[in-house]
C-alpha positions as semicolon CSV with decimal commas, in nm:
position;residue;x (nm);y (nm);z (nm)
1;X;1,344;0,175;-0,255
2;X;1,016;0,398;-0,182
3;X;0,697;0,392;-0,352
4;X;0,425;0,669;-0,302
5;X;0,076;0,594;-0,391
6;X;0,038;0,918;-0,660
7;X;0,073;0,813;-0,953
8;X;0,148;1,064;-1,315
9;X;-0,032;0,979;-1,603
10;X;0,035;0,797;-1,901
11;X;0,005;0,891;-2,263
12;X;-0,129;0,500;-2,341
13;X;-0,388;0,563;-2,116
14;X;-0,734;0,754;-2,180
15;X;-1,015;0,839;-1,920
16;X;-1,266;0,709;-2,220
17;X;-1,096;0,327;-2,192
18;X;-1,203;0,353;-1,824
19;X;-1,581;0,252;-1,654
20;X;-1,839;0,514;-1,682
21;X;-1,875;0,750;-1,379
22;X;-1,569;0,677;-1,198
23;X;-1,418;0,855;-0,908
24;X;-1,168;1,072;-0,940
25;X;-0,931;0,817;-0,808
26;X;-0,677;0,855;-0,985
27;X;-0,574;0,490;-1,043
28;X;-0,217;0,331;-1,033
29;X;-0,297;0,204;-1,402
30;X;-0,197;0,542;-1,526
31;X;0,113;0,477;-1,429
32;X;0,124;0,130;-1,619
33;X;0,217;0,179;-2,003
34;X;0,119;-0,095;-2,258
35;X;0,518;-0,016;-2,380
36;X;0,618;-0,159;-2,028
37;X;0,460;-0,384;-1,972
38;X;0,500;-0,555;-2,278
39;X;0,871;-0,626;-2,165
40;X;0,954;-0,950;-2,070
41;X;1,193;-1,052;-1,790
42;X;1,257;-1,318;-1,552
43;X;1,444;-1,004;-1,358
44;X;1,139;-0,733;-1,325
45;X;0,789;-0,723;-1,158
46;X;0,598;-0,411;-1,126
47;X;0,475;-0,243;-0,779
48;X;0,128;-0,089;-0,790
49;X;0,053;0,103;-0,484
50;X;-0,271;0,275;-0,392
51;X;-0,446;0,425;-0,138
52;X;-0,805;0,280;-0,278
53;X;-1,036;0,510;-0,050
54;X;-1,229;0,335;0,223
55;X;-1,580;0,311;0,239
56;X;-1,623;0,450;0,558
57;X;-1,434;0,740;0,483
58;X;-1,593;0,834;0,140
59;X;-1,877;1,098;0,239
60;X;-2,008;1,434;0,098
61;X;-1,861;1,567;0,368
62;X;-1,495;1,520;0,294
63;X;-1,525;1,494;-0,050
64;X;-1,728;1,784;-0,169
65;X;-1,624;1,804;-0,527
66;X;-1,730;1,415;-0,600
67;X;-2,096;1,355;-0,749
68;X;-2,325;1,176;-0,485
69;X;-2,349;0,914;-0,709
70;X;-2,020;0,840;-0,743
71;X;-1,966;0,834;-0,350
72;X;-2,259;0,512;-0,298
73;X;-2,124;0,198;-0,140
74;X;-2,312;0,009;-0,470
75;X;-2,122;0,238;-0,717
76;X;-1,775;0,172;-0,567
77;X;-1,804;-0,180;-0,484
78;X;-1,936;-0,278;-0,879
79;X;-1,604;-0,030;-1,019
80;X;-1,289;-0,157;-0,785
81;X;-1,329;-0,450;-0,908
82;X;-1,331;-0,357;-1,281
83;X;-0,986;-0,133;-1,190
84;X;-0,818;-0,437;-1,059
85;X;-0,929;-0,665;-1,322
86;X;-0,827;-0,414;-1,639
87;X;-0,472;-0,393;-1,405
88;X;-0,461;-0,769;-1,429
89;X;-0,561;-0,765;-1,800
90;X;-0,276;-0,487;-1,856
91;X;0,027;-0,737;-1,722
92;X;-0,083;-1,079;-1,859
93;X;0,228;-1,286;-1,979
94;X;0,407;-1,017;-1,895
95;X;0,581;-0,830;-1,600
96;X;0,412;-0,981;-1,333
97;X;0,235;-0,706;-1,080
98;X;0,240;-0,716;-0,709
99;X;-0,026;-0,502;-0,560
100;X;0,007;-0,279;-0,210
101;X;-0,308;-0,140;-0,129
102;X;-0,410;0,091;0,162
103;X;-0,757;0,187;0,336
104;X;-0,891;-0,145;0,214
105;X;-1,204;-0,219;0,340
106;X;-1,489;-0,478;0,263
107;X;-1,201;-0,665;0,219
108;X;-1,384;-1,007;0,188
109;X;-1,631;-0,900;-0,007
110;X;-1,519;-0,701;-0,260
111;X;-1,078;-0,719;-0,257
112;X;-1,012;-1,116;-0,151
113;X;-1,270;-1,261;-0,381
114;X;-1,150;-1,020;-0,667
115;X;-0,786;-1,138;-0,630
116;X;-0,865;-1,490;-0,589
117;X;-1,091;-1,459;-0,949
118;X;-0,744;-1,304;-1,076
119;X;-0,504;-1,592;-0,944
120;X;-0,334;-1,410;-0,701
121;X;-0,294;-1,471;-0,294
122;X;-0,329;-1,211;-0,066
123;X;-0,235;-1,093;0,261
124;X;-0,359;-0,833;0,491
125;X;-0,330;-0,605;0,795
126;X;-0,587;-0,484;1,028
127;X;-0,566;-0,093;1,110
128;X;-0,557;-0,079;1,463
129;X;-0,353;-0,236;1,798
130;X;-0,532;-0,469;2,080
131;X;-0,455;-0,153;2,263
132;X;-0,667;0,082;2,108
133;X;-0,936;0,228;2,289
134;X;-1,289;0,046;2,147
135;X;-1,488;0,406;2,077
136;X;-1,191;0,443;1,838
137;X;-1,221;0,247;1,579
138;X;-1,514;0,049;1,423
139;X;-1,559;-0,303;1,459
140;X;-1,331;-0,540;1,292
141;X;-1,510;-0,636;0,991
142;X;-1,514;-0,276;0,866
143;X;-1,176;-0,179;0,924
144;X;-0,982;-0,053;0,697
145;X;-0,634;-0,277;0,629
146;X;-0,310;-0,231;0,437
147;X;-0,286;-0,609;0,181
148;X;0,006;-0,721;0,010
149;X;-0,158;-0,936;-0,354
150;X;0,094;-1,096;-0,589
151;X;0,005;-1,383;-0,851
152;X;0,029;-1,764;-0,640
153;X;0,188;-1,883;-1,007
154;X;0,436;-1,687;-0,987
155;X;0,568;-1,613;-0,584
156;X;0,587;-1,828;-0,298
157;X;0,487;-1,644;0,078
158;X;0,757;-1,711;0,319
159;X;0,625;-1,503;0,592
160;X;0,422;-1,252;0,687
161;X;0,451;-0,972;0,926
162;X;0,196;-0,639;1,000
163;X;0,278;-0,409;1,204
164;X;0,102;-0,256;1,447
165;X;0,244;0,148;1,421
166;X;0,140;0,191;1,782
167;X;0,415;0,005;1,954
168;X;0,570;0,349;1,929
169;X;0,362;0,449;2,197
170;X;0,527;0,284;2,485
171;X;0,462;0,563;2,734
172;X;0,194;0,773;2,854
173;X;0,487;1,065;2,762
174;X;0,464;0,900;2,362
175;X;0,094;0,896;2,341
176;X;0,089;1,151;2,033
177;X;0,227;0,817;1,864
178;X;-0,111;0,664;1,924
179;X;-0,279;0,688;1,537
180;X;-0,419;0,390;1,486
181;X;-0,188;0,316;1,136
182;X;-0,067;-0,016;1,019
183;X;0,202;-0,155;0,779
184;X;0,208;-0,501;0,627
185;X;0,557;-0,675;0,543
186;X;0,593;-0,999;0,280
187;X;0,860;-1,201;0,209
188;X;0,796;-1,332;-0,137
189;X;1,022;-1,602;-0,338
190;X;1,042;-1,570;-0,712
191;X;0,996;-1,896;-0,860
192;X;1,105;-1,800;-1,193
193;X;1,480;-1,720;-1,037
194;X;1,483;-1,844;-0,717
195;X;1,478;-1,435;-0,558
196;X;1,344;-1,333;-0,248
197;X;1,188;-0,975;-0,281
198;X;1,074;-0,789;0,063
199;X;0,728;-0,598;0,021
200;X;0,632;-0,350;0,251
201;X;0,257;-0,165;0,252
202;X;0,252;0,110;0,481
203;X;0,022;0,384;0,556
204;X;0,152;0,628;0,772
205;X;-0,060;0,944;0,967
206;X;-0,223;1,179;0,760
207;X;-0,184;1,497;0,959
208;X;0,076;1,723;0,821
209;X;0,137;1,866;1,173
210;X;0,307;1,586;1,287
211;X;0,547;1,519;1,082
212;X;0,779;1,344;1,398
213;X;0,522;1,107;1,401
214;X;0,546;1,028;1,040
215;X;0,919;1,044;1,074
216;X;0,938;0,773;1,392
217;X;0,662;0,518;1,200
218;X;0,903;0,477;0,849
219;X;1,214;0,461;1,042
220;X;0,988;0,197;1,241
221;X;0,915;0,012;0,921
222;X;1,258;0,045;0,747
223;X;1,433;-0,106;1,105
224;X;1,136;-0,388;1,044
225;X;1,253;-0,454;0,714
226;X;1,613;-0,474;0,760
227;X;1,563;-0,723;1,038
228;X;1,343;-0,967;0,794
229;X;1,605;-0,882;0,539
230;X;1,885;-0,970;0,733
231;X;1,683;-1,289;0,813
232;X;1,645;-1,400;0,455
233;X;2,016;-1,325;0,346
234;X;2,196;-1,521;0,685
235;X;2,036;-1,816;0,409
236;X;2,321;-1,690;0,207
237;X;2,097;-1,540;-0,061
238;X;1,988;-1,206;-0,187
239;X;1,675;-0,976;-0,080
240;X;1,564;-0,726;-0,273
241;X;1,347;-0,405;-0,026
242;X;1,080;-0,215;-0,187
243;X;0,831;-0,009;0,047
244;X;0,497;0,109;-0,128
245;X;0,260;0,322;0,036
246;X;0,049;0,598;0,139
247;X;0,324;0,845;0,330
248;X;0,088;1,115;0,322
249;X;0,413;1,344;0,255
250;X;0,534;1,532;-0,017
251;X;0,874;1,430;-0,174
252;X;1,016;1,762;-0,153
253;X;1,392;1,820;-0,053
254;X;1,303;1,926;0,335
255;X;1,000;1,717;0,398
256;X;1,111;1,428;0,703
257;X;0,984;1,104;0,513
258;X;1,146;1,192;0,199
259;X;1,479;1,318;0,354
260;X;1,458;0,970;0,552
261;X;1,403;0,780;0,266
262;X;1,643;0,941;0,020
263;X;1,919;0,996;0,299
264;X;1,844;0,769;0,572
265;X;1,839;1,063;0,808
266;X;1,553;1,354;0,886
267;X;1,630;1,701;0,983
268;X;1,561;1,680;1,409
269;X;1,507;2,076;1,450
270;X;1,268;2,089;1,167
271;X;1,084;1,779;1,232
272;X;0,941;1,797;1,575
């Protein structure tokens, strides 16, 4: 199944329950009714994905209609915090939530030590391949990442896998595949009923004239999958796929990602 990171609000949620100033983020939470997640079972967890806005990427400039307040490093760092702890709050002795977050960064600072306070393990992958040209991308410590978070209490890592999007590129004739984008792949066992579940993170390109790209990178990640699936079940057990992300796509009836997700097949003449 397929995740986007949009999210529609929620009557059981008000923007006067939330931190004063905040971005216009739009937050998975609203997403998240208090009904729901008030349901126990040892068969359910819930997915939050979210594309939480990197730092680096959060200027006047591209986001004209946000208060300068609102857009300082100090301002964001004390509030993403607060939205991941009120999520944690939301699903206590309940539903337990696995997060997939994109355009993390600060991710020691601000996302690991913020999990760990919660309970929860987390793991993470780097935007950008060993093959990427240095002037295009900053250094490692503030790169943005796609990280997989789910509570240690409850899930047991058996293995994880990014993925570097770029291995698309595997001739000068494919460098338009050359975007820098990452997805991050768990395999997670349920200790409550012995269940593997698959997680996938992704965050595909952004630019909505090349959708191909978009296309080749989730058929990229959905091949991915199925091989670690097909790993997990030769054990003799079941796997359950979800994929979360930031697809930068709409999920309208001709768009490529949604067609590939919903049919397992894209529309060549169109998408090119």
């Amino acid at each position: 199944s397929s995740s986007s990171s949009s999210s529609s609000s929620s009557s059981s949620s008000s923007s006067s329950s939330w931190p004063s100033e905040t971005l216009p983020l739009t937050p998975p939470l609203d997403s998240l009714s208090e009904h729901e997640l008030t349901e126990h079972s040892s068969n359910k967890i819930t997915l939050v994905t979210w594309n939480c806005l990197a730092f680096s990427y959060c200027t006047p400039a591209s986001h004209p209609g946000a208060s300068p307040p609102s857009l300082k490093p100090s301002h964001r760092s004390s509030l993403l915090p607060q939205i991941l702890k009120r999520l944690d709050n939301m699903s206590k002795n309940s539903i337990p939530t696995i997060y997939c977050l994109q355009e993390v960064d600060r991710y020691s600072e601000i996302y690991s030590a913020t999990f760990s306070s919660m309970g929860y393990t987390c793991a993470s992958g780097l935007r950008g391949s060993p093959s990427s040209p240095s002037s295009s991308l900053p250094p490692s410590p503030l790169r943005d990442r796609c990280i997989i978070s789910w509570p240690t209490s409850t899930f047991t890592l058996l293995k994880s896998l990014p993925l570097d999007l770029d291995t698309l590129s595997t001739s000068p004739n494919l460098k338009s595949f050359r975007r820098n984008n990452v997805a991050l792949i768990v395999a997670l066992k349920d200790n409550r009923s012995g269940k593997i579940f698959l997680v996938c993170c992704a965050h595909v390109y952004w630019n909505p004239k090349f959708e191909d790209v978009k296309v080749c990178q989730v058929k990229y990640i959905v091949m991915r999958c199925k091989i670690l699936a097909e790993e997990f079940r030769s054990d003799g057990g079941g796997v359950e796929v979800i994929v979360g992300g930031d697809f930068n796509s709409l999920p309208v009836e001709n768009g490529g990602v949604y067609s590939f997700f919903k049919e397992g097949k894209a529309d060549a003449v169109r998408v090119r």
